[in-house]
N, CA, C and O atoms as CSV, one atom per row, in Angstrom:
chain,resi,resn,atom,element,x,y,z
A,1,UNK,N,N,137.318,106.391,106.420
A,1,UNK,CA,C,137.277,107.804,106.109
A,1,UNK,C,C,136.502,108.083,104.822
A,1,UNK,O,O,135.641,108.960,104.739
A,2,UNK,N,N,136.881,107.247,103.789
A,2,UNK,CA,C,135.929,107.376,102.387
A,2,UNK,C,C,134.296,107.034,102.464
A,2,UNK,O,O,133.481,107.081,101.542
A,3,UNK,N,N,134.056,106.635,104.024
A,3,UNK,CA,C,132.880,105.987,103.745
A,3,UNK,C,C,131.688,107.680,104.029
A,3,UNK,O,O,130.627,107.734,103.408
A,4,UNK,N,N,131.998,108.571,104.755
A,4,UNK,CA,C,131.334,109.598,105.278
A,4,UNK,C,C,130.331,110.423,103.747
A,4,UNK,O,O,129.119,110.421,103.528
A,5,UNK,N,N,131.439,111.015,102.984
A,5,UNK,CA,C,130.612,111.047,101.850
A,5,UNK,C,C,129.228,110.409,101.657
A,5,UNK,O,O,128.124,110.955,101.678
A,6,UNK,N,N,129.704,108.526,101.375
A,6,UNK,CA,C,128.641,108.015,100.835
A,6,UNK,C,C,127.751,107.994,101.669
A,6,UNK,O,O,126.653,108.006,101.112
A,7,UNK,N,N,127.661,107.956,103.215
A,7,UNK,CA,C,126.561,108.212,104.107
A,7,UNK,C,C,126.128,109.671,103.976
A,7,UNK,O,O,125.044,110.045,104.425
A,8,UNK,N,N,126.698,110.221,103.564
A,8,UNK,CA,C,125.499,111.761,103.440
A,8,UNK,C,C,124.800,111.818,102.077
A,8,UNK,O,O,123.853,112.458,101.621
A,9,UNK,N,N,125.759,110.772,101.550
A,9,UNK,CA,C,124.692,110.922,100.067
A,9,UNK,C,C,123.270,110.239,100.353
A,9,UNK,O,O,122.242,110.562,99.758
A,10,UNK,N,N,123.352,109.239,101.354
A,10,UNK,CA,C,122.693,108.432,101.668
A,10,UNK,C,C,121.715,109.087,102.271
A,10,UNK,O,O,120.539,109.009,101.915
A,11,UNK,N,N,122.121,109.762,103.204
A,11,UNK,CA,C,120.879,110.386,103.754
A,11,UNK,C,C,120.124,111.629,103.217
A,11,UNK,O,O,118.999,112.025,103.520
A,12,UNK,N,N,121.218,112.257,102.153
A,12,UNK,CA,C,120.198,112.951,101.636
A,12,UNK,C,C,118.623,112.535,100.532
A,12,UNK,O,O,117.438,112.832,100.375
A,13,UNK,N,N,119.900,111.516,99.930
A,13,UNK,CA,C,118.695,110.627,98.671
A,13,UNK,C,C,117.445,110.182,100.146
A,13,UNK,O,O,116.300,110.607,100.304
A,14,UNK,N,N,117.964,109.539,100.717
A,14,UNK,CA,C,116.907,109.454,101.625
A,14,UNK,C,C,115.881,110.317,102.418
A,14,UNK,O,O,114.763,110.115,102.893
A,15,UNK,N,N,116.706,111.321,102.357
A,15,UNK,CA,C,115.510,113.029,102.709
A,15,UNK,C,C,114.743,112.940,101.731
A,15,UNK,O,O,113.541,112.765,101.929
A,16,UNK,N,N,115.299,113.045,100.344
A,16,UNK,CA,C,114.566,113.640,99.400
A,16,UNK,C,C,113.203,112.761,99.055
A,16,UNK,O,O,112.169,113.336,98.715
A,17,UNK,N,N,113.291,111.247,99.176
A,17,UNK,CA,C,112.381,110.244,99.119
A,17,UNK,C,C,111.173,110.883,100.203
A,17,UNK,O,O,109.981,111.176,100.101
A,18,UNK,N,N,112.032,110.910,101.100
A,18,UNK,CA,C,110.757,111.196,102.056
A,18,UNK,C,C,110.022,112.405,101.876
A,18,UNK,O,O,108.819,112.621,102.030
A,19,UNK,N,N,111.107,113.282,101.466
A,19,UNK,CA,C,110.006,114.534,101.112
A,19,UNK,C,C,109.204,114.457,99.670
A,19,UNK,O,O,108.443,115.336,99.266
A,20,UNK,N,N,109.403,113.694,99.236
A,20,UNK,CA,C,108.535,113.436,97.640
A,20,UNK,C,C,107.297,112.697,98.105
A,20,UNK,O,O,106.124,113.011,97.906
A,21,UNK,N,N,108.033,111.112,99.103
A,21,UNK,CA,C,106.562,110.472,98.825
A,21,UNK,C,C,105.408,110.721,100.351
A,21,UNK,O,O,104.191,110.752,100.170
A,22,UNK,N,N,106.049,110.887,101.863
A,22,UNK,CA,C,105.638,110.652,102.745
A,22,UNK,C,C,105.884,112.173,103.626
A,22,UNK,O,O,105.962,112.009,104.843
A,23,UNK,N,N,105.982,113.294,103.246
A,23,UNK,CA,C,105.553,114.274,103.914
A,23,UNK,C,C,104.453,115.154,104.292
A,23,UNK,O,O,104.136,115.604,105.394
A,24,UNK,N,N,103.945,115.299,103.144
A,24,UNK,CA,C,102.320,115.652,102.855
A,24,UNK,C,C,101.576,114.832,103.634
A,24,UNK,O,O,100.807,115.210,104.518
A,25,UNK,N,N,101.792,113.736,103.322
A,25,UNK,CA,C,100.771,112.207,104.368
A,25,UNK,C,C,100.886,112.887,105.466
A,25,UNK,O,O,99.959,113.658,105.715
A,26,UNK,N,N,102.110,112.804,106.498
A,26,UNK,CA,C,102.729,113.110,108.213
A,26,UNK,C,C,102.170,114.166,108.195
A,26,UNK,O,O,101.236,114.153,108.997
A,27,UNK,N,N,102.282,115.221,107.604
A,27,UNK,CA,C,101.877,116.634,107.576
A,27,UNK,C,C,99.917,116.395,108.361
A,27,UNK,O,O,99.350,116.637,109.426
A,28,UNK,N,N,99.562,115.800,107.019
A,28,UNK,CA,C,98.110,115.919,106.805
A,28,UNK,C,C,97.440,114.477,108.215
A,28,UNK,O,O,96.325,114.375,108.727
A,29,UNK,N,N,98.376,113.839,108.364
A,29,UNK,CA,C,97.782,113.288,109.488
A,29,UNK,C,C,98.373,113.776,111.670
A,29,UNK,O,O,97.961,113.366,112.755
A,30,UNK,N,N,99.186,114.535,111.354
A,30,UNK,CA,C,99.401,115.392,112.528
A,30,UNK,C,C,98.002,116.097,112.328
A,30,UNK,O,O,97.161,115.782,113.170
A,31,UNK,N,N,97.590,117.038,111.313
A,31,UNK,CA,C,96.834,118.267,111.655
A,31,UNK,C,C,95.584,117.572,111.780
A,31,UNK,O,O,94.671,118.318,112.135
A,32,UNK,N,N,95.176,116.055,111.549
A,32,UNK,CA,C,93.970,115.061,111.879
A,32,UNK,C,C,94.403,115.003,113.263
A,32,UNK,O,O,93.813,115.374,114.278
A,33,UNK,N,N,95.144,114.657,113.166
A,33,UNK,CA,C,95.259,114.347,114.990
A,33,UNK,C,C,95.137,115.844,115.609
A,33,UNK,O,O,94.273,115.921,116.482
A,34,UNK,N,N,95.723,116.854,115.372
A,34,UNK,CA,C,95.197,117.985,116.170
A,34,UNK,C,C,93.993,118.588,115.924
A,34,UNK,O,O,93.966,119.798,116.147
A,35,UNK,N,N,92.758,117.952,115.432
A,35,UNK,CA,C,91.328,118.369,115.272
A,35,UNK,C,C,91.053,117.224,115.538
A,35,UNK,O,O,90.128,117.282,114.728
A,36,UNK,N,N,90.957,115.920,116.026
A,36,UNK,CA,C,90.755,115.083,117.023
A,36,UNK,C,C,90.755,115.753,118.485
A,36,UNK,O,O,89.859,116.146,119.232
A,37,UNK,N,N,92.121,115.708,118.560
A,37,UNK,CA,C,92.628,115.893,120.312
A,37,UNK,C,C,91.585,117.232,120.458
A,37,UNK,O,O,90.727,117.312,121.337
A,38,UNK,N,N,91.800,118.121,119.562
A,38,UNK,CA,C,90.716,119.810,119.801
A,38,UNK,C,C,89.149,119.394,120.222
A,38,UNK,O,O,88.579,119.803,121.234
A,39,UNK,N,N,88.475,118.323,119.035
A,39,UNK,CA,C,86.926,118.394,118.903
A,39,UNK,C,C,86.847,117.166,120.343
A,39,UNK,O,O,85.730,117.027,120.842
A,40,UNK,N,N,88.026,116.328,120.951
A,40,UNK,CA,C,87.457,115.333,122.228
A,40,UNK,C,C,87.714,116.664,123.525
A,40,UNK,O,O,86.790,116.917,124.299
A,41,UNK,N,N,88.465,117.088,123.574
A,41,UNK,CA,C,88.659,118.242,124.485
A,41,UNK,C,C,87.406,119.363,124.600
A,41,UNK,O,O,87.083,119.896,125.661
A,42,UNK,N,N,86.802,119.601,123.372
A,42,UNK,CA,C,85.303,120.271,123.525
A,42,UNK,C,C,84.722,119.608,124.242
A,42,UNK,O,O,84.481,119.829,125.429
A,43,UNK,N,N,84.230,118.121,123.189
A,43,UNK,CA,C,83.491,117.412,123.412
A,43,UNK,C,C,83.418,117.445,125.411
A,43,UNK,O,O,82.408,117.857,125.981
A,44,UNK,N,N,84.357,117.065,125.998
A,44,UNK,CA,C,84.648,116.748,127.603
A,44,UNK,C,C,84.285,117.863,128.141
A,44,UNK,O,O,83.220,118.088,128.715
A,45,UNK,N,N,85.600,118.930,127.876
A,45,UNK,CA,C,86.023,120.114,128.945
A,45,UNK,C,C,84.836,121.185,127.904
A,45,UNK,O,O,85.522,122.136,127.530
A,46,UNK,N,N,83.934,121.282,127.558
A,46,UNK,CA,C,83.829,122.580,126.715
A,46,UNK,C,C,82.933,123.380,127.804
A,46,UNK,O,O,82.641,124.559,127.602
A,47,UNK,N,N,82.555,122.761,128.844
A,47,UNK,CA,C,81.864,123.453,130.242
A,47,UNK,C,C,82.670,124.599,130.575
A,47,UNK,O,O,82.193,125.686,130.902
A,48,UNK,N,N,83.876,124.344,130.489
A,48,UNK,CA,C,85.063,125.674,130.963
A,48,UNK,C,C,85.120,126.564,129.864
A,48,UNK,O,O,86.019,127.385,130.044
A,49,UNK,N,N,84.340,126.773,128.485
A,49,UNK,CA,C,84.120,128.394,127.974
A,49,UNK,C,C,82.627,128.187,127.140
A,49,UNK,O,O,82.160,128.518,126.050
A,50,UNK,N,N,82.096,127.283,128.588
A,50,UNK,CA,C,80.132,127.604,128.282
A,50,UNK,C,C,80.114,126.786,127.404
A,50,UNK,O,O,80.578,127.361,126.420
A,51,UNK,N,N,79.818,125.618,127.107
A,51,UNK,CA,C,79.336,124.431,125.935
A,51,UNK,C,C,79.000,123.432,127.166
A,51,UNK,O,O,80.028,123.243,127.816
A,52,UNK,N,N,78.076,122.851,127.601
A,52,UNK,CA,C,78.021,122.130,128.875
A,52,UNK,C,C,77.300,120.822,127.520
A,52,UNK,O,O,76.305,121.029,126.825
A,53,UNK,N,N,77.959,119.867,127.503
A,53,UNK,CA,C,77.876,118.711,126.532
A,53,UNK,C,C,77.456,117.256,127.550
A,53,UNK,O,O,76.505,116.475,127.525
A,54,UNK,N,N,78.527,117.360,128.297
A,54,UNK,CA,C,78.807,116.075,128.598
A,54,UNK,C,C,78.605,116.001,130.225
A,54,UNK,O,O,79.191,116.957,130.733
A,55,UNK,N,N,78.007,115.228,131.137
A,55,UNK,CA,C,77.923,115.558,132.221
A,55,UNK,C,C,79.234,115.765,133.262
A,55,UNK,O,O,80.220,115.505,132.572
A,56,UNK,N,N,79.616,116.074,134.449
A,56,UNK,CA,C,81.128,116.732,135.042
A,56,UNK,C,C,81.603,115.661,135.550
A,56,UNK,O,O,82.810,115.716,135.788
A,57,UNK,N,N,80.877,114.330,135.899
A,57,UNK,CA,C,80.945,113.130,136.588
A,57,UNK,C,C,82.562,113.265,135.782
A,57,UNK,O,O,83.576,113.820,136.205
A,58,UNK,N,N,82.346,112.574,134.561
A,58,UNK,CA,C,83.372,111.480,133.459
A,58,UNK,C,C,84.435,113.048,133.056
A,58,UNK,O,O,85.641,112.961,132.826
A,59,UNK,N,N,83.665,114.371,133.049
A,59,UNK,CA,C,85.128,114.920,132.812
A,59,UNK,C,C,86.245,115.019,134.117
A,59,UNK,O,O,87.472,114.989,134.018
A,60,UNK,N,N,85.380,115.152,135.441
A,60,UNK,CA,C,86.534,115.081,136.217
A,60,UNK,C,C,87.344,114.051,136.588
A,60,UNK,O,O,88.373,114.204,137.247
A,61,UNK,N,N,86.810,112.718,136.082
A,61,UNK,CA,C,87.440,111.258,136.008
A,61,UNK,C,C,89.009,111.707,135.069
A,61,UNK,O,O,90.108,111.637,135.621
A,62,UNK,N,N,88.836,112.158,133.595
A,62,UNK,CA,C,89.889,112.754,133.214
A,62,UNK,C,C,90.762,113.541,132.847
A,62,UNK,O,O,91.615,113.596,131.961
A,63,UNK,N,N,90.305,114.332,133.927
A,63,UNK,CA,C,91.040,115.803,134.067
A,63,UNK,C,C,91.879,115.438,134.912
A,63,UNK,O,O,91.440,115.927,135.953
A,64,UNK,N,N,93.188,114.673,135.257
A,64,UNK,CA,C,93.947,114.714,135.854
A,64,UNK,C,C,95.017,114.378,133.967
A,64,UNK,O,O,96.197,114.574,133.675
A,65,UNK,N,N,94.208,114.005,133.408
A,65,UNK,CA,C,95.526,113.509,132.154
A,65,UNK,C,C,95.215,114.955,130.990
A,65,UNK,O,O,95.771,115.317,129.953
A,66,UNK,N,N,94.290,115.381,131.628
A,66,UNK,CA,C,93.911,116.592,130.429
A,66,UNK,C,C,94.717,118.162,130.968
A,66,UNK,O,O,95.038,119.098,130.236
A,67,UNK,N,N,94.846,118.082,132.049
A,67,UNK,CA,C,95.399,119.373,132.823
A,67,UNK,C,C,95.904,120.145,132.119
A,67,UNK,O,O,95.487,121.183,131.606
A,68,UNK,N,N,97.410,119.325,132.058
A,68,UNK,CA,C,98.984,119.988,130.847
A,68,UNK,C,C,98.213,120.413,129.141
A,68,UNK,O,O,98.966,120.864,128.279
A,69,UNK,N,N,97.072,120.258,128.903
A,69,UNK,CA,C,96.510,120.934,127.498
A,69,UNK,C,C,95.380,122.045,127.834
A,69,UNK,O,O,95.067,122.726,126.858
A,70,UNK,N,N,94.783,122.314,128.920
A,70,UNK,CA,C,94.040,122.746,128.801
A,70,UNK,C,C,94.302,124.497,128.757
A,70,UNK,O,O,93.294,125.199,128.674
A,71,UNK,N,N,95.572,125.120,128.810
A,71,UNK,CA,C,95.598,126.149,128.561
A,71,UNK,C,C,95.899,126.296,126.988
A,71,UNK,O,O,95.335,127.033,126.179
A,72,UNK,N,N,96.749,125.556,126.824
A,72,UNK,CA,C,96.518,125.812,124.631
A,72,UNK,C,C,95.636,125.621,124.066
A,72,UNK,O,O,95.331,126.274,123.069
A,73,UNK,N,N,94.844,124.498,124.619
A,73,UNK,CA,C,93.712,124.255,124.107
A,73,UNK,C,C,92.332,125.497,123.956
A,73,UNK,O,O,91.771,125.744,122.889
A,74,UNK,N,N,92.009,126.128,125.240
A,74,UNK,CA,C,91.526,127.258,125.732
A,74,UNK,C,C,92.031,128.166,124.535
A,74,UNK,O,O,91.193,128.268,123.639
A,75,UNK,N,N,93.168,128.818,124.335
A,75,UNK,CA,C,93.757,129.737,123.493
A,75,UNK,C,C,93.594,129.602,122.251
A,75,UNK,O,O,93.162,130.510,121.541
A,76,UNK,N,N,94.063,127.939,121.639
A,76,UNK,CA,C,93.423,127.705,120.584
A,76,UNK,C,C,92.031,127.524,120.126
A,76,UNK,O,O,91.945,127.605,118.900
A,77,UNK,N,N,90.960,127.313,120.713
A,77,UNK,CA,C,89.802,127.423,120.776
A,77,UNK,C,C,88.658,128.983,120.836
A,77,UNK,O,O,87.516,129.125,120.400
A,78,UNK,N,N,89.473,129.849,121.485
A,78,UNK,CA,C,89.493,130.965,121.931
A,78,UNK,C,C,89.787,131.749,120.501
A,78,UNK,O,O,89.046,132.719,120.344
A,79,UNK,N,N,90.727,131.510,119.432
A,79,UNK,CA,C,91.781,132.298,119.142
A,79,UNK,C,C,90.668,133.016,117.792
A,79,UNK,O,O,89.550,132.637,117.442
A,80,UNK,N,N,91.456,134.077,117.311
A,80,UNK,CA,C,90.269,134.620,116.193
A,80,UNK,C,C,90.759,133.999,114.957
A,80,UNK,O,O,91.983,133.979,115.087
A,81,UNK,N,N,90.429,133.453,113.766
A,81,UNK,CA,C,90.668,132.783,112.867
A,81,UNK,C,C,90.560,133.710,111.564
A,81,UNK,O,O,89.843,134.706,111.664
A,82,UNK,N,N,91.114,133.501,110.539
A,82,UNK,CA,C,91.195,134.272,109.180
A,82,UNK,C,C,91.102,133.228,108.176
A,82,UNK,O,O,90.857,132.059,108.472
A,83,UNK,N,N,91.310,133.669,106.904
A,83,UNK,CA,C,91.377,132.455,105.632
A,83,UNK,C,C,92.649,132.203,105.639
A,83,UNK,O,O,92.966,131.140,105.105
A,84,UNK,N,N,93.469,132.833,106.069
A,84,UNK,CA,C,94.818,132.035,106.100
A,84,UNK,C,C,95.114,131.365,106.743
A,84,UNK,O,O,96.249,130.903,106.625
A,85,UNK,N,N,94.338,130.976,107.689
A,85,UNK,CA,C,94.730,129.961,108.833
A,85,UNK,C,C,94.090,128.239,108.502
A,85,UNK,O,O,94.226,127.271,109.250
A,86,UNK,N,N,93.426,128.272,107.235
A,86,UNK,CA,C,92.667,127.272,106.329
A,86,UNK,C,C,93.962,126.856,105.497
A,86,UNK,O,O,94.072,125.674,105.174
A,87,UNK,N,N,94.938,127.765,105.140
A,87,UNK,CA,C,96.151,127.305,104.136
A,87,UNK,C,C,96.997,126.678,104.681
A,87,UNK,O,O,97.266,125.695,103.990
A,88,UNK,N,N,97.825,126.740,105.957
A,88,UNK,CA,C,98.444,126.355,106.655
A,88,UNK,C,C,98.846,125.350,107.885
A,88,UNK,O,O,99.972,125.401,108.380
């Protein structure tokens, strides 16, 4: 019963580590990975809003694994942008 305390102390000291040394990093390498996954999805599919890059052979090879993104992707690509969308 005495031990519950010291496990929440535990996990908080342990939140707080992580939010000091390794959040910013995760942060800043998710939003790399989502301007990856965005600029290979041009790169392929950008025929579907007029960018014809790549020939249709190799995109329809992987458009069976691209399907489930291609409407956010579209929207996000699509979407109108401001300077606040550079901060965040």
């Amino acid at each position: 019963m005495r031990l519950e305390p010291v496990r929440r102390l535990g996990r908080a000291i342990g939140e707080i580590l992580y939010g000091m040394a390794l959040h910013d990093m995760v942060r800043a390498n998710l939003r790399q990975r989502g301007s990856m996954e965005h600029l290979f999805l041009l790169i392929t599919f950008g025929d579907l809003v007029g960018i014809p890059i790549i020939p249709p052979y190799y995109c329809m090879r992987l458009l069976p694994f691209i399907v489930p993104q291609i409407h956010a992707w579209r929207r996000r690509l699509l979407r109108e942008r401001d300077l606040t969308d550079m901060l965040f």
